[in-house]
C-alpha positions in Angstrom: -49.6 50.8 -72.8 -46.9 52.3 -71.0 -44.0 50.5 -72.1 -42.0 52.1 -68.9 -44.8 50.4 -66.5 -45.9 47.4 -68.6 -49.0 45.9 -68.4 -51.0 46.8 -65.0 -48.4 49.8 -63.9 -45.6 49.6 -61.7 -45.2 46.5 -59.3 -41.9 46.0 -57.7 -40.5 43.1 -56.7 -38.1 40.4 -56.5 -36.8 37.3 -58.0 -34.7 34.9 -55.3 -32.4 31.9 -56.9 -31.9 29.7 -54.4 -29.5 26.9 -56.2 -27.1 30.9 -56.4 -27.4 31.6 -52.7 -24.8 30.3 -50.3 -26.4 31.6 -47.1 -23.4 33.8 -46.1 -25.9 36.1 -44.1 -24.6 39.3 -46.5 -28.6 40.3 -47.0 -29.3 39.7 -43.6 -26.7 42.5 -41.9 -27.1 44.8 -45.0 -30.5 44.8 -43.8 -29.8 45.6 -40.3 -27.2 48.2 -40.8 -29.5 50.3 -43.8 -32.6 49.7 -42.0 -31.4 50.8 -38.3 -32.3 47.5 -37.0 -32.1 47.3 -32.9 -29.8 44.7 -31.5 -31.0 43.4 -28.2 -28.5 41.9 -26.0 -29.9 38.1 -26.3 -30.3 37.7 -29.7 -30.8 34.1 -29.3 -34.8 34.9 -28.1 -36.4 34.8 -32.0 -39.2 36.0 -30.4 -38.7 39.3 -29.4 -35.4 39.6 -31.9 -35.9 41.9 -35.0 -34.8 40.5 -38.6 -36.6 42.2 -41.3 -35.1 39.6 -43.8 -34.4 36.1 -42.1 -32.5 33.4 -43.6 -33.6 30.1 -43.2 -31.4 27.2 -43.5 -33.2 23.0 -44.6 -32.5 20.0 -45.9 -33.7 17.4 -48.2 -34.3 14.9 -44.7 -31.6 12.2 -46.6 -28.4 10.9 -44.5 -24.9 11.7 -45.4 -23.7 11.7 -48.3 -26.8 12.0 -49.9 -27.6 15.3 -48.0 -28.4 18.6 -49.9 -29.3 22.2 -47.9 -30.6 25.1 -49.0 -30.7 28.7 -47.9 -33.8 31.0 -48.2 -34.1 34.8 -47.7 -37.3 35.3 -46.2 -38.4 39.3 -46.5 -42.1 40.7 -46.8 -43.2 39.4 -49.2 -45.1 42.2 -50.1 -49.1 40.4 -51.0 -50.7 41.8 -53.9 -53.8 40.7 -53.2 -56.0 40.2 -50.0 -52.8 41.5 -48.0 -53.4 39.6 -45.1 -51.6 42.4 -42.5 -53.1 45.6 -44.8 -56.7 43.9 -44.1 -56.7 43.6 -40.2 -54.8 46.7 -39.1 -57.6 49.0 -37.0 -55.5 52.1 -37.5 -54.5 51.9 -40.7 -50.6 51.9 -40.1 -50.1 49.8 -42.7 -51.1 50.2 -46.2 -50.8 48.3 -49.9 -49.8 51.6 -52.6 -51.2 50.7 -56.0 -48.7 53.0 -57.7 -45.9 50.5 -56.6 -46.9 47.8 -55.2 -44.9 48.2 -51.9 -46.8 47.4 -48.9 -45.8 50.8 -46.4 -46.0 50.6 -42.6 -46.1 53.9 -41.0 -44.9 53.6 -37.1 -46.6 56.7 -35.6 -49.4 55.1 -36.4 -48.9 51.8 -35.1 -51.1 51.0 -31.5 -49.3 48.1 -31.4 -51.8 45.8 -31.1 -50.2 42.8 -33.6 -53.0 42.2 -35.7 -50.5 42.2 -38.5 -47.9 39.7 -36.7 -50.6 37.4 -36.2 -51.9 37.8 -39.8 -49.0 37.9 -41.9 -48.6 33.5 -43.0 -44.7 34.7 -43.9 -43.8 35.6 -40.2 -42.3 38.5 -42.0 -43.9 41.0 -39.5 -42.1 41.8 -35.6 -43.0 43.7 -33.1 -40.8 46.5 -31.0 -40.9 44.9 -27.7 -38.5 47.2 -26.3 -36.6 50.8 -27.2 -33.4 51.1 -29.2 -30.3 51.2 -27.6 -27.2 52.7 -29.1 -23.9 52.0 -27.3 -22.2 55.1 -27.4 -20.7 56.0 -30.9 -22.7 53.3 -32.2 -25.5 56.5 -33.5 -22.9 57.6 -35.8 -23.4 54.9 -37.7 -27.1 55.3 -38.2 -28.6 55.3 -41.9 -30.4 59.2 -41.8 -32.5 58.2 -43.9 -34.5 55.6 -41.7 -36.2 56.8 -38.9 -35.6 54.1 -35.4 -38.6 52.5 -34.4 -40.4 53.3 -30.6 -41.4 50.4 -28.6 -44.6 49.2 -29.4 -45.0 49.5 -32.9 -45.1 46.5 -35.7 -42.2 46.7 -38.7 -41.1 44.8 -41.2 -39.1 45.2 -44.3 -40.2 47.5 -47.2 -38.2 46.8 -49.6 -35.8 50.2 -49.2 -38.2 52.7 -49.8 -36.3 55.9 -49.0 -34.2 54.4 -51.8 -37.3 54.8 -54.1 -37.9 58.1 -52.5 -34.4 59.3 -53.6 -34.7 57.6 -56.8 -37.7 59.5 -58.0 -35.8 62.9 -56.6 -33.0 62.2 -58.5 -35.5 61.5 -61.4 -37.1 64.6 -60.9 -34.2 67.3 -60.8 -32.8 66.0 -64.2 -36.3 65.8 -65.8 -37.3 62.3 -66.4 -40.3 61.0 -65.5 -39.1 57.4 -65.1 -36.5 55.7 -63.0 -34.2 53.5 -64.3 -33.8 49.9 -63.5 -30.5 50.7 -61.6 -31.4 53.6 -59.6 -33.7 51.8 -57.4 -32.2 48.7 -55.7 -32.8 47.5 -52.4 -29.9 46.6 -50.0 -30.0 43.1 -49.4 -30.0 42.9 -53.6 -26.8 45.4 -53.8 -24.8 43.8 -51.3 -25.3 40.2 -52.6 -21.9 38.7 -53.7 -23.7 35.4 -56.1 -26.3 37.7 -57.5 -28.7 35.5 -56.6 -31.5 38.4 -55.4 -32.5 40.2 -58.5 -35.1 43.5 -58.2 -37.3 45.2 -60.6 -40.7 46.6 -61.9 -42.3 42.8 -62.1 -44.5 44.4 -65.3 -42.0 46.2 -67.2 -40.6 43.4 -70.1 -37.1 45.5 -70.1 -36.2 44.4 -66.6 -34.8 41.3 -65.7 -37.4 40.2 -63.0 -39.9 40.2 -65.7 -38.6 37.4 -67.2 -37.1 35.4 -64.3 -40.6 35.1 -62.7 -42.1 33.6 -66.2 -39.2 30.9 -65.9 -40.8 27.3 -65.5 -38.5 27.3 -61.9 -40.1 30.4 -60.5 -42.3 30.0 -57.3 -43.8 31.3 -54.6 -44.2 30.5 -50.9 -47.9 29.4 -49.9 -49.3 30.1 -53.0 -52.2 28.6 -52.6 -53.1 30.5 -50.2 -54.0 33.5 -53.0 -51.7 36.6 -51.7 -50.0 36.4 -54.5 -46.8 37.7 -53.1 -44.2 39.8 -55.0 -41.5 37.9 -54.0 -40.5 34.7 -56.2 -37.9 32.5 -55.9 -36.1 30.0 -57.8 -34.6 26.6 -58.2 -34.4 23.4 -60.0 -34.1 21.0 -57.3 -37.6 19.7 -57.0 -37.4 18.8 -53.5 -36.6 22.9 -52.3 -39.8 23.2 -54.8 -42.0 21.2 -52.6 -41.5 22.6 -49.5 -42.4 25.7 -50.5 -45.8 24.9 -49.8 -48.3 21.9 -47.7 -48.3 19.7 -50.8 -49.7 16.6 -50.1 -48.8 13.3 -51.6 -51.7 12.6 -53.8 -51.1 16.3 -55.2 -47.5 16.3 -56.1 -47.4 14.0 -59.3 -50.2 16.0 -60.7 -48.2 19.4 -60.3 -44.6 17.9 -61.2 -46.0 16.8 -64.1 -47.8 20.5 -65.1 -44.2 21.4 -64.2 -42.5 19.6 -66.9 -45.3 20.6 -69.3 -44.7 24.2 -68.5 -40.6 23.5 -68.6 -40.7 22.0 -72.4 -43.7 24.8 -73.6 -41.2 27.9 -71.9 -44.6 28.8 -69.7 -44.0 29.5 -66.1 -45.7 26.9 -63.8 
């Protein structure tokens, strides 16, 4: 086995603690500015507005003072299986890579016909309802790296990939056939000031992710539903826990308790 790749090759991904977040939005406009996001001038129509990584904001539903909130940073989440938007785009715009993981979307070709949006259980997928506009002087501040998107194509976050791109370059010239955990990090995870967004190869045992997903508190949005996203999060408040998914009532003590089994043997739940 490739000790570099771990078990299964490279899978990249990320590990979210949501009892570290404070919901300060930092992600969010890193995000925006790396990503050449378009800002349309009523940004209060979630509709049509573009977020590639949206932060949520609930509650535990108890009255003051008994009232706790949490943040969550919703990205793609990047399905590793039965990709829900890879499975039901006609022209093949977007695409899962097996050599990372990373699902790609390429714009050009895009016929915009929102399969995807409509597909994707995250919401994680928006649609270019209109062209970018730069006030003027604003275009100097564009990332050259990331192409602006026409109107009518889908997007959505993919986890930095020029960064990748430039990581394996920079791997290249000096000879080294790996990249290190440090080279390749994603915006939203370098601009964080709690370090609560952690990202890695999810099979390699030497980075961090590796282990925070096997922690008993590790979870993942709609699981049931078999995507097996690539994005986990954490916490050990168990009501955040059971919201991340349609658990019923007559379900939950059954799994709370396989919870605390997992917690006392060190297995991940």
């Amino acid at each position: 086995m490739n000790t570099a790749h771990g078990k299964g090759g490279i899978k990249y991904g990320m590990v979210i603690d949501l009892d570290k977040c404070i919901g300060c939005g930092a992600c969010v406009t890193a995000c925006v500015a790396e990503n050449n996001n378009t800002i349309l001038q009523d940004e209060s129509n979630k509709l049509k507005s573009i977020t590639w990584l949206r932060l949520y904001k609930f509650d535990n539903g108890k009255p003051y003072p008994e009232t706790e909130i949490c943040y969550l940073p919703r990205p793609c989440m990047h399905c590793d299986h039965h990709t829900p938007c890879v499975s039901v785009c006609p022209a093949t715009a977007t695409d899962y890579n097996p050599e990372d993981g990373i699902v790609s979307q390429i714009y050009t070709r895009c016929i915009g016909c929102r399969y995807c949006v409509a597909a994707c259980p995250y919401h994680a997928r928006y649609f270019n309802w209109f062209d970018a506009v730069w006030p003027e002087g604003t275009e100097e501040c564009l990332n050259p790296e990331v192409s602006p998107r026409m109107r009518g194509c889908a997007e959505k976050c993919t986890f930095c990939h020029h960064r990748l791109m430039a990581a394996k370059n920079k791997a290249y010239v000096e000879g080294r056939r790996e990249i290190k955990e440090e080279e390749y990090q994603p915006a939203c995870v370098e601009v964080c000031p709690t370090r609560a967004i952690t990202f890695g190869n999810l099979n390699n045992p030497e980075h961090k992710v590796a282990h925070l997903k096997e922690s008993p508190y590790a979870f993942r949005l709609l699981e049931r539903l078999g995507t097996q996203p690539k994005v986990y999060y954490m916490t050990q408040r168990e009501w955040v826990y059971r919201k991340s998914d349609n658990w019923l009532d007559s379900e939950w003590p059954r799994l709370g308790e396989g919870k605390k089994e997992a917690a006392k043997s060190g297995g991940s739940h």
